[in-house]
TORZA-270513 format. One record per residue: residue in three letters; x, y, z of N, C-alpha, C in turn. Coordinates in nm, 2 decimals, padded with zeros to 4 digits. Example, Ala and Ser with C-alpha at 12.3 -4.5 7.8 and 13.67 -1.06 7.14 Angstrom:
2
   aa      nx      ny      nz     cax     cay     caz      cx      cy      cz
  ALA   01.32  -00.57   00.78   01.23  -00.45   00.78   01.32  -00.33   00.78
  SER   01.28  -00.22   00.71   01.37  -00.11   00.71   01.29   00.00   00.79
This chain:
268
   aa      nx      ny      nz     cax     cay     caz      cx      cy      cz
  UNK  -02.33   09.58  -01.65  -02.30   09.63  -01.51  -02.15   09.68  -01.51
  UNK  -02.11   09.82  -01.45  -02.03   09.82  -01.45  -01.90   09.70  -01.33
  UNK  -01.80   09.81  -01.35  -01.68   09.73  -01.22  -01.74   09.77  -01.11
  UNK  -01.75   09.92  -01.08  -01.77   09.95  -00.96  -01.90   09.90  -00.87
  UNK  -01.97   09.88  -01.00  -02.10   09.83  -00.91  -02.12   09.66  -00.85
  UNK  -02.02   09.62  -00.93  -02.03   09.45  -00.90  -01.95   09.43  -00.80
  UNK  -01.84   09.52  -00.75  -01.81   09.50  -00.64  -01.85   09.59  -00.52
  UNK  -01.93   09.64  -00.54  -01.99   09.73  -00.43  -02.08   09.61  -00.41
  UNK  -02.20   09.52  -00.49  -02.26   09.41  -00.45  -02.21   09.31  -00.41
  UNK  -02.05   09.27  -00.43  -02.03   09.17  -00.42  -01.97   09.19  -00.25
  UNK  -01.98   09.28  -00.21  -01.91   09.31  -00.04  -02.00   09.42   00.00
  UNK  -02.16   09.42  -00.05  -02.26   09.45   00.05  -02.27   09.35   00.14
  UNK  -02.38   09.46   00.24  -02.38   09.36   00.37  -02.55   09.24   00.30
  UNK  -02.52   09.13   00.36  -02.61   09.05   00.33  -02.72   09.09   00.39
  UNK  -02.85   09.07   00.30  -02.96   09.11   00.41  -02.99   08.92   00.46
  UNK  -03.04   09.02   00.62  -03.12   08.92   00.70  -03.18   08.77   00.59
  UNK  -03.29   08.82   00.51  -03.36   08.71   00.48  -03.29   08.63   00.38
  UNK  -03.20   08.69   00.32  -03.13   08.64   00.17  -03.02   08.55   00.30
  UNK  -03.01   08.55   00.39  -02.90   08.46   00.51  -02.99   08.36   00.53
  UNK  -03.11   08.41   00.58  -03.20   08.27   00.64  -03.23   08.25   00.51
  UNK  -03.22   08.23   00.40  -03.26   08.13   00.25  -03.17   08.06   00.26
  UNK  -03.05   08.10   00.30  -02.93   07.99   00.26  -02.90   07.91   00.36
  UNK  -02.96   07.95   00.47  -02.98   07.82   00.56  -03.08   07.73   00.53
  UNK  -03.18   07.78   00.55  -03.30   07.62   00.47  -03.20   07.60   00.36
  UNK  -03.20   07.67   00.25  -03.15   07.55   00.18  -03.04   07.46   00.18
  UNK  -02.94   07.52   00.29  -02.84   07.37   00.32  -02.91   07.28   00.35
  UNK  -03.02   07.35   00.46  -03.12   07.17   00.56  -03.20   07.14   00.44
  UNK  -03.24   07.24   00.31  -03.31   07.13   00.22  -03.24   07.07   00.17
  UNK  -03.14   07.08   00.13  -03.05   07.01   00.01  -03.03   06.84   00.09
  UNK  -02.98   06.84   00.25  -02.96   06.77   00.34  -03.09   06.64   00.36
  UNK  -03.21   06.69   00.35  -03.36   06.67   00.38  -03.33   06.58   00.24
  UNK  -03.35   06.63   00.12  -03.35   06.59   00.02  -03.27   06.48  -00.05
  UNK  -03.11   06.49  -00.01  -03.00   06.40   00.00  -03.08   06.26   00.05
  UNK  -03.16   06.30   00.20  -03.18   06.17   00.24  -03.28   06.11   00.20
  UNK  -03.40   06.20   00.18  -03.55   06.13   00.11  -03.56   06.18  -00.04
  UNK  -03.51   06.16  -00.14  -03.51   06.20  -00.25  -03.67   06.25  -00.33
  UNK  -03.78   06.14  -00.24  -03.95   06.11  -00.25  -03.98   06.24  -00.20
  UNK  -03.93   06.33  -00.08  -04.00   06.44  -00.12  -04.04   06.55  -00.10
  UNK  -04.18   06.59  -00.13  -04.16   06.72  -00.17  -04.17   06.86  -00.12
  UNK  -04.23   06.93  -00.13  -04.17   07.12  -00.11  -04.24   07.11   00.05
  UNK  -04.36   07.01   00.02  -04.47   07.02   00.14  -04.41   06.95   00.28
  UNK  -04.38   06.84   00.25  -04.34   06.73   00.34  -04.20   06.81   00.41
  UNK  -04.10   06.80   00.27  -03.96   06.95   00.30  -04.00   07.07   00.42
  UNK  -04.15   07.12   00.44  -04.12   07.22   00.49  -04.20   07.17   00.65
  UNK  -04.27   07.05   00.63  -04.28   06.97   00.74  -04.15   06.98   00.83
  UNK  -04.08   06.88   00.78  -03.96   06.86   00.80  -03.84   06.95   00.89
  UNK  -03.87   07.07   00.85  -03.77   07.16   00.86  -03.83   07.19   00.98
  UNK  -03.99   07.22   01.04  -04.02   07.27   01.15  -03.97   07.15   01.28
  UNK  -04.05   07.06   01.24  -04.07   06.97   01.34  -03.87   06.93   01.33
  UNK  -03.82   06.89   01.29  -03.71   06.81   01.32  -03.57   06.93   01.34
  UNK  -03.63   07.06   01.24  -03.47   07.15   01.23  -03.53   07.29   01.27
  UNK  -03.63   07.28   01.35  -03.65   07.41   01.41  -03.62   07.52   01.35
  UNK  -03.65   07.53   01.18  -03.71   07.62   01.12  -03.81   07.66   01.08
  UNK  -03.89   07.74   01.13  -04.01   07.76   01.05  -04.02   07.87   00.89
  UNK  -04.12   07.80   00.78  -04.11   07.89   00.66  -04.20   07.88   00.62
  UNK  -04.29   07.90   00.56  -04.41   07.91   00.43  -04.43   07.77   00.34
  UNK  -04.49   07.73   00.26  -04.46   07.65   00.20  -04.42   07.69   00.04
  UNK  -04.46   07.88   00.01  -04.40   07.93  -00.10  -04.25   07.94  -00.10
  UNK  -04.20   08.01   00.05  -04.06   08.00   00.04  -04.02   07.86   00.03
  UNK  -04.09   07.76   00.10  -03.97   07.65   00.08  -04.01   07.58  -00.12
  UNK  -04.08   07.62  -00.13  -04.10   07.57  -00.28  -04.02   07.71  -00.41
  UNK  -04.00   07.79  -00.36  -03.90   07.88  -00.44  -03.76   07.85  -00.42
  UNK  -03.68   07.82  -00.25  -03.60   07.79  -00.27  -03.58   07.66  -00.33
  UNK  -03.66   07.54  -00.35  -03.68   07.40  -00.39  -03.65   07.42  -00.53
  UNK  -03.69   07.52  -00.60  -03.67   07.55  -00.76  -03.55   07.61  -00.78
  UNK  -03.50   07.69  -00.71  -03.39   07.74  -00.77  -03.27   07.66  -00.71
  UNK  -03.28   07.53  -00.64  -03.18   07.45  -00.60  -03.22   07.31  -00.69
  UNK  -03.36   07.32  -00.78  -03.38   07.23  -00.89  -03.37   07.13  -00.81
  UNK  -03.44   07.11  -00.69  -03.52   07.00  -00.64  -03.65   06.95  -00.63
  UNK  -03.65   06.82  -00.71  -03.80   06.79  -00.73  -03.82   06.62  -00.65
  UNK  -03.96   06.60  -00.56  -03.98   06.45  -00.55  -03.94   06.34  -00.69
  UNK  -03.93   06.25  -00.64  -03.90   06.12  -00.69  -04.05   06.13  -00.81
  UNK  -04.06   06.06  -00.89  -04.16   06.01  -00.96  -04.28   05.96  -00.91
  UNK  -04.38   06.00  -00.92  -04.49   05.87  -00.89  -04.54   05.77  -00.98
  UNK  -04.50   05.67  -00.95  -04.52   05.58  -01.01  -04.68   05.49  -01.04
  UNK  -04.72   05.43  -01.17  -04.84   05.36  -01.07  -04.85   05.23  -01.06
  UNK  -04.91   05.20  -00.93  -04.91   05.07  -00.84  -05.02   04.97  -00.93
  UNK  -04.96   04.85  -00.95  -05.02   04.74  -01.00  -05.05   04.61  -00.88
  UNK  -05.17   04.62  -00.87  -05.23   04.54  -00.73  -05.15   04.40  -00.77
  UNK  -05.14   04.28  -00.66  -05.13   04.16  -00.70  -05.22   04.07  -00.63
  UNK  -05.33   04.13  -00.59  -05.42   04.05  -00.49  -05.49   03.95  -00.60
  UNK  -05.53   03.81  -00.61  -05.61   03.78  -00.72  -05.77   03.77  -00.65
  UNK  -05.84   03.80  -00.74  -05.98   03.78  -00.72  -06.05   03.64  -00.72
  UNK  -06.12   03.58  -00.65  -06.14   03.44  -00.61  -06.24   03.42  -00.72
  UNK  -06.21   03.30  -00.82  -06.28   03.25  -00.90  -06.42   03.21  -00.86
  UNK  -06.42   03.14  -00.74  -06.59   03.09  -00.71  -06.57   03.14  -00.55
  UNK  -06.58   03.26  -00.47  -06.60   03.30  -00.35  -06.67   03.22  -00.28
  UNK  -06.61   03.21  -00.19  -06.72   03.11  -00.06  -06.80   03.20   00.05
  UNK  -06.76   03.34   00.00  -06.85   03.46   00.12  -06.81   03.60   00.05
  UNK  -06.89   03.66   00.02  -06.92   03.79  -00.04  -06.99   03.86   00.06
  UNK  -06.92   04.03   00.07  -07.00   04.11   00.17  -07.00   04.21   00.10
  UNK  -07.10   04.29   00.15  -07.16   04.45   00.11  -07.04   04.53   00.12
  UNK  -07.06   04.60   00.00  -06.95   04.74   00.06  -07.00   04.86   00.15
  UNK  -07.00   04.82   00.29  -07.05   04.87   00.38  -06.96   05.00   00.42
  UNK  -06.84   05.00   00.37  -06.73   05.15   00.40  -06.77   05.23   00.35
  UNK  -06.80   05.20   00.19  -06.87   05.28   00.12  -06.77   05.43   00.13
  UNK  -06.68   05.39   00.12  -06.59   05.51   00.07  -06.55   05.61   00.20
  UNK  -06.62   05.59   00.32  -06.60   05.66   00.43  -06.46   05.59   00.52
  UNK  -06.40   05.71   00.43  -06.23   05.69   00.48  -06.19   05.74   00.58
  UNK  -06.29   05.81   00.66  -06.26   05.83   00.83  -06.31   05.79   00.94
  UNK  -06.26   05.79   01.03  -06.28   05.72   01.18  -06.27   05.83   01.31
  UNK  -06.37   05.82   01.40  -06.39   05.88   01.47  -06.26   05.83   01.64
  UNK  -06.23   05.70   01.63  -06.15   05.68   01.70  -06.05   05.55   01.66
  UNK  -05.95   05.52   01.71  -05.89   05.38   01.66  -05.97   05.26   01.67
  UNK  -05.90   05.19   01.56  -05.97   05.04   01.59  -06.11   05.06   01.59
  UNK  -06.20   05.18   01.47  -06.29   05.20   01.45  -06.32   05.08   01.31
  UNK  -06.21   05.14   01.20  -06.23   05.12   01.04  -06.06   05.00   01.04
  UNK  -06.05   04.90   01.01  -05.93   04.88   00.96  -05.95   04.80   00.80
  UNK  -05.84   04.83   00.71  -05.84   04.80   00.56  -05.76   04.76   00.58
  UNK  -05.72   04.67   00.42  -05.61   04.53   00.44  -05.62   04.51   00.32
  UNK  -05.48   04.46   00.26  -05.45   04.38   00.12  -05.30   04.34   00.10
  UNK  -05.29   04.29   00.02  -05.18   04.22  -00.05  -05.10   04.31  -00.16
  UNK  -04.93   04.35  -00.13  -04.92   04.37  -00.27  -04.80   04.32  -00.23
  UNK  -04.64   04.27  -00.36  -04.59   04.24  -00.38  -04.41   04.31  -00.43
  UNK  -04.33   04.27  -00.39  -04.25   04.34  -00.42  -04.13   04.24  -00.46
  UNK  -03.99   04.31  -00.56  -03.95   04.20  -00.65  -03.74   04.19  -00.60
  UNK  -03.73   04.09  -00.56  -03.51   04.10  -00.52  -03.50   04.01  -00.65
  UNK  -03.38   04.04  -00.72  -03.30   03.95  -00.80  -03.21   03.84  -00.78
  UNK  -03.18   03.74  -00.76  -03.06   03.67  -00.77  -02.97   03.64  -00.88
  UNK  -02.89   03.69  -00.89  -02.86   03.72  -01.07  -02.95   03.81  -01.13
  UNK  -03.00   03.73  -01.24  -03.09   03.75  -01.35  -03.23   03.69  -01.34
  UNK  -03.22   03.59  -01.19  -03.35   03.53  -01.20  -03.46   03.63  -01.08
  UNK  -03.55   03.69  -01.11  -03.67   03.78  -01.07  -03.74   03.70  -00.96
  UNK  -03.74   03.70  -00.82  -03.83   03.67  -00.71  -03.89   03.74  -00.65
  UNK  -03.98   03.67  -00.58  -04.11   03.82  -00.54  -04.13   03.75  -00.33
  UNK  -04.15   03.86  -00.28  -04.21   03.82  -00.18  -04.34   03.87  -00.15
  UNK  -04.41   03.86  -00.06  -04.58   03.95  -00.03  -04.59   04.00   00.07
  UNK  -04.59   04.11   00.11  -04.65   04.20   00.19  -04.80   04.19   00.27
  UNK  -04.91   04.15   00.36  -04.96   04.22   00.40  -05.04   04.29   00.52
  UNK  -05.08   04.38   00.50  -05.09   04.46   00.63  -05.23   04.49   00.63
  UNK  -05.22   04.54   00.78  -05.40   04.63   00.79  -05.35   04.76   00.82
  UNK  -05.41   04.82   00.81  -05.46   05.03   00.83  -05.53   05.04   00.87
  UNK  -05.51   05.15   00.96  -05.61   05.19   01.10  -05.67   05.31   00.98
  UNK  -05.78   05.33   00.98  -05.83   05.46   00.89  -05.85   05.59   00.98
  UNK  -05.85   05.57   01.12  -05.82   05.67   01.22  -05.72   05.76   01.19
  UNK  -05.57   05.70   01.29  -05.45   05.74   01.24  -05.36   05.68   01.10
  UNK  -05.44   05.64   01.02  -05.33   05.59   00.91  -05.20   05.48   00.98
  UNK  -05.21   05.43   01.07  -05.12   05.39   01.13  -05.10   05.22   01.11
  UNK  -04.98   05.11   01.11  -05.02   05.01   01.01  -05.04   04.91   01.14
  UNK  -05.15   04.85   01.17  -05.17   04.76   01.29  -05.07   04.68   01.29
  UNK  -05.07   04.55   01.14  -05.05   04.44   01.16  -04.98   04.40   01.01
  UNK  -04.89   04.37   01.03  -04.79   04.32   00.88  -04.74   04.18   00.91
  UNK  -04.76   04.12   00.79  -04.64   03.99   00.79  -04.60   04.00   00.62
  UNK  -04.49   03.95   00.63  -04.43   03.94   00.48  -04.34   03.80   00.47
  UNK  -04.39   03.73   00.35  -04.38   03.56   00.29  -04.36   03.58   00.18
  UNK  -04.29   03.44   00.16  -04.24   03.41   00.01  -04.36   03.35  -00.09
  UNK  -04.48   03.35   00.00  -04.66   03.30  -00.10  -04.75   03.38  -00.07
  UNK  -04.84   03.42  -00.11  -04.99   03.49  -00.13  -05.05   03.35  -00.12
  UNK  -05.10   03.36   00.02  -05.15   03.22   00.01  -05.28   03.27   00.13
  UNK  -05.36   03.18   00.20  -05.44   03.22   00.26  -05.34   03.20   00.45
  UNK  -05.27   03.17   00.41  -05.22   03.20   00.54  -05.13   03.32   00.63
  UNK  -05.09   03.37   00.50  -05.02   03.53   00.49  -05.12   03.60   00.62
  UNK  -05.25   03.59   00.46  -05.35   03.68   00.57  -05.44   03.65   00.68
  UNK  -05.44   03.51   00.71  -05.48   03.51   00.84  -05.39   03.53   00.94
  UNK  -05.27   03.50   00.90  -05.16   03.55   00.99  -05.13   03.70   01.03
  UNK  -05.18   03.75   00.91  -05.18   03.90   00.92  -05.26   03.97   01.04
  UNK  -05.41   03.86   01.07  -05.49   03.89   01.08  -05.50   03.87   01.23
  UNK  -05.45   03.75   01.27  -05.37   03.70   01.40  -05.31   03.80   01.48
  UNK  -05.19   03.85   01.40  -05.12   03.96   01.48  -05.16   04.06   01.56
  UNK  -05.28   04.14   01.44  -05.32   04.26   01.47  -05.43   04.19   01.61
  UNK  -05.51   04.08   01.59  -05.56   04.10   01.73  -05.49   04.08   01.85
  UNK  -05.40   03.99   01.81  -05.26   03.95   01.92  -05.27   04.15   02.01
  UNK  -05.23   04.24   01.89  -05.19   04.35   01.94  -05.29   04.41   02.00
  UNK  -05.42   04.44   01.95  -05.56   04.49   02.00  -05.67   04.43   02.01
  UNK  -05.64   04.33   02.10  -05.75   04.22   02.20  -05.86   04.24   02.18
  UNK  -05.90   04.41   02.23  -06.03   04.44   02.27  -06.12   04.54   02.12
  UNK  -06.04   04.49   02.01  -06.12   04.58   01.89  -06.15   04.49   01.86
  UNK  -06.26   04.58   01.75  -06.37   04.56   01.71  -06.43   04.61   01.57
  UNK  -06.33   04.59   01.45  -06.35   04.71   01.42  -06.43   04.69   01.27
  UNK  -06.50   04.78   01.21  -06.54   04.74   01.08  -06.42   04.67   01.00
  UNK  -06.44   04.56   00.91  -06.29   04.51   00.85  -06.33   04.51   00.68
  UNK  -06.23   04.60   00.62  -06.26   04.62   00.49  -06.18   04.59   00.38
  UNK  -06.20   04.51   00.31  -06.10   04.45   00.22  -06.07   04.44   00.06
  UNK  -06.07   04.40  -00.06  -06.10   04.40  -00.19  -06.18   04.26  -00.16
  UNK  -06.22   04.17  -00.33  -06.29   04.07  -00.28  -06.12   03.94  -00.31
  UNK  -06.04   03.97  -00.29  -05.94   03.87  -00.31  -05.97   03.70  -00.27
  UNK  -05.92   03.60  -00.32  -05.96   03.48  -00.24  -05.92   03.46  -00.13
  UNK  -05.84   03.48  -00.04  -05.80   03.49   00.10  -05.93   03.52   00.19
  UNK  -05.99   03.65   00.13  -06.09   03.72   00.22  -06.27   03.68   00.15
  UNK  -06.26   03.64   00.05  -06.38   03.55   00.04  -06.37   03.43   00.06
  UNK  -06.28   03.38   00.16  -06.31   03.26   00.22  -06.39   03.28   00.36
  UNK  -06.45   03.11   00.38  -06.51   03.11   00.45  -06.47   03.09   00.61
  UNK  -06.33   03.05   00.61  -06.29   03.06   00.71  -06.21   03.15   00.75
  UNK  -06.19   03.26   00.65  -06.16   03.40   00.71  -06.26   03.46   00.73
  UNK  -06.38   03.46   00.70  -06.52   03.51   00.76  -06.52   03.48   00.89
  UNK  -06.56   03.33   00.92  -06.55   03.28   01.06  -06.47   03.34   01.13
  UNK  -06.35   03.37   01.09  -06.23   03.46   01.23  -06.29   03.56   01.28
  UNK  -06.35   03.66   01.16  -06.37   03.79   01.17  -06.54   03.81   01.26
  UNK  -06.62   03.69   01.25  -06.72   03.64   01.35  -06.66   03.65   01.46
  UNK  -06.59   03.53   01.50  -06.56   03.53   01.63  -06.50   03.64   01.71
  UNK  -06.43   03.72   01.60  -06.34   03.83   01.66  -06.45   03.97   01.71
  UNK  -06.58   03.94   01.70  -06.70   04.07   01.70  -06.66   04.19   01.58
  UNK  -06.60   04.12   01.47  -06.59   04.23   01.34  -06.73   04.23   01.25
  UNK  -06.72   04.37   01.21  -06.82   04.32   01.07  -06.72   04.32   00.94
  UNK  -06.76   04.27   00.83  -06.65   04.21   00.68  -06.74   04.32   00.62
  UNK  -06.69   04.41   00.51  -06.69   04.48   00.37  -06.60   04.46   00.31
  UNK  -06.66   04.48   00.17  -06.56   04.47   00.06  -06.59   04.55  -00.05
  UNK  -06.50   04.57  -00.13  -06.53   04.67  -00.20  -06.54   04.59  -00.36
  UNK  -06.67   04.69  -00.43  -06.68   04.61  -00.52  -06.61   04.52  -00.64
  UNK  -06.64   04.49  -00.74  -06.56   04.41  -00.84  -06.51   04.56  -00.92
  UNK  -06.36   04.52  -00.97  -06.30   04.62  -01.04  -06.30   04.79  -00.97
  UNK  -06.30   04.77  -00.83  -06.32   04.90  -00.74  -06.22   04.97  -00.70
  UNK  -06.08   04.95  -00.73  -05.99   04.98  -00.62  -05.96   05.11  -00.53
  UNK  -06.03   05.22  -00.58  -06.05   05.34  -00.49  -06.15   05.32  -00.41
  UNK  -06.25   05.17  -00.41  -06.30   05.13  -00.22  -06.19   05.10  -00.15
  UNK  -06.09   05.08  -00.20  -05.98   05.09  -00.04  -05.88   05.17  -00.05
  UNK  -05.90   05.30  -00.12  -05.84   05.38  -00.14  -05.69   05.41  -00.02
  UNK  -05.77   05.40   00.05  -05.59   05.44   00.17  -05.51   05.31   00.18
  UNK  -05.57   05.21   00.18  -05.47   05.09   00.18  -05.42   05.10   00.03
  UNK  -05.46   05.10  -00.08  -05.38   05.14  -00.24  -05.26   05.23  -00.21
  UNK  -05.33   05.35  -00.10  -05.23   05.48  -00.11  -05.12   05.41  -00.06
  UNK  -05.09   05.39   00.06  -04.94   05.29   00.13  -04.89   05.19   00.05
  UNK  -04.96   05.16  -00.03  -04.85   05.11  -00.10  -04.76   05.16  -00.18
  UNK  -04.84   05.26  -00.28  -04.78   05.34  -00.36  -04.67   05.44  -00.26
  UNK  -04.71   05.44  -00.14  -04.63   05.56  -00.09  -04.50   05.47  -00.03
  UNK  -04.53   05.35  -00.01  -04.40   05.30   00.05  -04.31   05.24  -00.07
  UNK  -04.37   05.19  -00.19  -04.29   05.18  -00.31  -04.23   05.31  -00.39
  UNK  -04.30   05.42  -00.38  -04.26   05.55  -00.44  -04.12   05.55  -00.33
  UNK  -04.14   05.60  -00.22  -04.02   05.60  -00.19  -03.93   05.54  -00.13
  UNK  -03.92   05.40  -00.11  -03.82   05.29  -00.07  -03.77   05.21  -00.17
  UNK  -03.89   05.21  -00.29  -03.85   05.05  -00.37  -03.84   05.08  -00.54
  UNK  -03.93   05.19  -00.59  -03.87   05.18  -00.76  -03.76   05.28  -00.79
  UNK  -03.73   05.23  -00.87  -03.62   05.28  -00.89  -03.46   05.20  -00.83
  UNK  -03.52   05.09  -00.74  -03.38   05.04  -00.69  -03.42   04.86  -00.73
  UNK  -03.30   04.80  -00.69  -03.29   04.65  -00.75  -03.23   04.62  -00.64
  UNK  -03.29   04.51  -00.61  -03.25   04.46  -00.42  -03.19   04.28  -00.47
  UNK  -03.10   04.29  -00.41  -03.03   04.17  -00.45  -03.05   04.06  -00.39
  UNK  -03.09   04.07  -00.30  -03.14   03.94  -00.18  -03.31   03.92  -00.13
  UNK  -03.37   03.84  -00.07  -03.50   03.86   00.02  -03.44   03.96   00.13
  UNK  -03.36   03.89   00.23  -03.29   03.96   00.34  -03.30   04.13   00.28
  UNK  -03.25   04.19   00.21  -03.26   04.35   00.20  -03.39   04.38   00.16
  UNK  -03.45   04.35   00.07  -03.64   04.38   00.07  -03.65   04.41   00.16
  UNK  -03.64   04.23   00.24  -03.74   04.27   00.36  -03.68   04.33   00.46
  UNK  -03.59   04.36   00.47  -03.50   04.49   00.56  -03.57   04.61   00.54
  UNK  -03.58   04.65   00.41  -03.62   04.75   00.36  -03.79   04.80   00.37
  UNK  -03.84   04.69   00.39  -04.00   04.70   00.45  -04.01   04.70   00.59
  UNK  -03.97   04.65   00.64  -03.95   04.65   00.81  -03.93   04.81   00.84
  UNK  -03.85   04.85   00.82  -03.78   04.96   00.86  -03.84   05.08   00.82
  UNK  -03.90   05.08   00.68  -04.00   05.15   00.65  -04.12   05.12   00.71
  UNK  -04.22   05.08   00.77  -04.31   05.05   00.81  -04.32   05.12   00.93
  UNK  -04.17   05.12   01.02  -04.15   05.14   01.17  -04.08   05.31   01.14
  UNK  -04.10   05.38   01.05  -03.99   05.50   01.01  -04.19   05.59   00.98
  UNK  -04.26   05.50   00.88  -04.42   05.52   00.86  -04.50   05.51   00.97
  UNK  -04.49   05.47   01.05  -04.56   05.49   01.21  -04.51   05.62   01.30
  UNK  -04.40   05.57   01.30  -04.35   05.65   01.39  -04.29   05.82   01.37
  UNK  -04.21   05.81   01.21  -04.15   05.92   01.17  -04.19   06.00   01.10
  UNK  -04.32   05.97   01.00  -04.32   06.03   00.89  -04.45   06.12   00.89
  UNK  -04.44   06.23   00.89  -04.54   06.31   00.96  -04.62   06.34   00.84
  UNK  -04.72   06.33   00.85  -04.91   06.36   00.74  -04.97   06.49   00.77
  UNK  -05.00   06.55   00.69  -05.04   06.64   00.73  -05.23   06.68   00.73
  UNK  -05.26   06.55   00.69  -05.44   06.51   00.71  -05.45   06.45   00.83
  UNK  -05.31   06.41   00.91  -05.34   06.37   01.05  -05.30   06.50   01.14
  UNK  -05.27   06.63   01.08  -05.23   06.76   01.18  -05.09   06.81   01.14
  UNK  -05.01   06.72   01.08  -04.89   06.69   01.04  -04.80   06.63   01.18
  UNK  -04.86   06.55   01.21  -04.85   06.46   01.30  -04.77   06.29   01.22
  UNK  -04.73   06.21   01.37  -04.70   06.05   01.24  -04.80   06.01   01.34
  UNK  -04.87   05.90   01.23  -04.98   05.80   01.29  -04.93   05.76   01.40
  UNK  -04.84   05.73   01.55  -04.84   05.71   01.62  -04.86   05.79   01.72
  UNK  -04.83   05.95   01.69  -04.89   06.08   01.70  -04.96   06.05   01.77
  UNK  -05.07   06.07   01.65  -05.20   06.07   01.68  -05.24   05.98   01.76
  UNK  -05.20   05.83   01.72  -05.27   05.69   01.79  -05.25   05.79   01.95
  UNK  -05.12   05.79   01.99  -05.17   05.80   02.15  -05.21   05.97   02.19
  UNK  -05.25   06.03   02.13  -05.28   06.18   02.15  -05.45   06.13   02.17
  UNK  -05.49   06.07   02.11  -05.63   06.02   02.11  -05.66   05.92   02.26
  UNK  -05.52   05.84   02.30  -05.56   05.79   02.39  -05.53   05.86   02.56
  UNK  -05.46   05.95   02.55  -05.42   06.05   02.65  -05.58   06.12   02.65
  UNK  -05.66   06.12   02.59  -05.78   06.21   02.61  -05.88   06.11   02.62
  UNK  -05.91   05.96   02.64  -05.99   05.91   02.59  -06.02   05.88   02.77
């Protein structure tokens, strides 16, 4: 290239669209800074609803490459639910893979996984668990302990009706020992639920409760080393209430599960 020509480009007038690139990509670079997890798709969520840009999802994945921004890793999720040696109640897998809901408090799924803080060098774990509304993806009911014990999940189980009195909902689980007990059957009687489970060695029968986990450990927890219980569970709380309320899906409209929860009840 000659001289004359590099500076005749270099003090042309900018066009319009090569100006609006370099704006998204400040707010992507910004977007990215703060959610490292992700990607071009979620990015261009993002940019409408919160930064009042609208774009494509080619443009925002062309400028995402040439700013050599990529999501976080997916990692894969190792369940810690254990399977009950001699079950005191086995149920049909009545979900049967039907991962949608016609209204809330139709479908809720539920499980156990586990997550790890250090003290030193010595490795602690606490437990997670929660139910999912298969409507809005939205998380009913969480408690988090220092045991996987059968009280976690009744407590779990507690809460959510504490919050929704009047549901009823199909309740779907793995066959863990917690939930092939017989006195978590009884609750789920009294409560007017029916119990499914999904079979032995199944874990895509509870495919969307798997998915949250993976999605809240992909982007809150690997890759980081949490020094205390207090920060974990800071770090799940906060995620949980950011996953309701903030984090917009785009199989719910690109909406966040609380979205939806009351868009459904404004018309009901």
């Amino acid at each position: 290239m000659s001289r004359a020509a590099y500076y005749k480009w270099l003090h042309r007038e900018i066009p319009e669209g090569e100006t609006e690139n370099i704006r998204i990509a400040s707010e992507i670079e910004k977007i990215h800074e703060e959610s490292p997890d992700k990607g071009y798709r979620r990015i261009r969520d993002d940019l409408e609803r919160y930064h009042d840009i609208k774009a494509n999802d080619k443009r925002v994945l062309r400028i995402c490459r040439k700013l050599d921004i990529k999501s976080t890793i997916k990692y894969s999720n190792n369940g810690c639910t254990r399977q009950a040696a001699n079950p005191q109640y086995i149920a049909e897998n009545i979900l049967n893979r039907e991962f949608t809901a016609d209204a809330p408090n139709e479908k809720w799924l539920t499980d156990v996984t586990e997550f790890h803080y250090y003290i030193g060098t010595e490795k602690h774990k606490v437990y997670l668990s929660a139910i999912l509304d298969l409507y809005d993806r939205r998380i009913v009911a969480y408690v988090i302990r220092n045991s996987n014990n059968n009280a976690l999940v009744f407590d779990t189980f507690s809460a959510a009706i504490e919050a929704n009195p009047d549901a009823h909902p199909l309740f779907h689980s793995d066959r863990g020992f917690q939930y092939t007990n017989r006195v978590f059957h009884s609750k789920l009687d009294a409560a007017g639920m029916t119990q499914s489970m999904s079979r032995v060695a199944k874990c895509i029968d509870n495919g969307p409760m798997e998915g949250f986990w993976g999605i809240i450990k992909r982007e809150r927890y690997y890759g980081k080393r949490f020094a205390s219980k207090e920060s974990v569970i800071e770090m799940i709380e906060k995620y949980i209430e950011y996953y309701n309320n903030n984090r917009l899906q785009r199989n719910l409209g690109v909406l966040t599960p609380m979205e939806k929860h009351q868009m459904y009840l404004k018309v009901a």
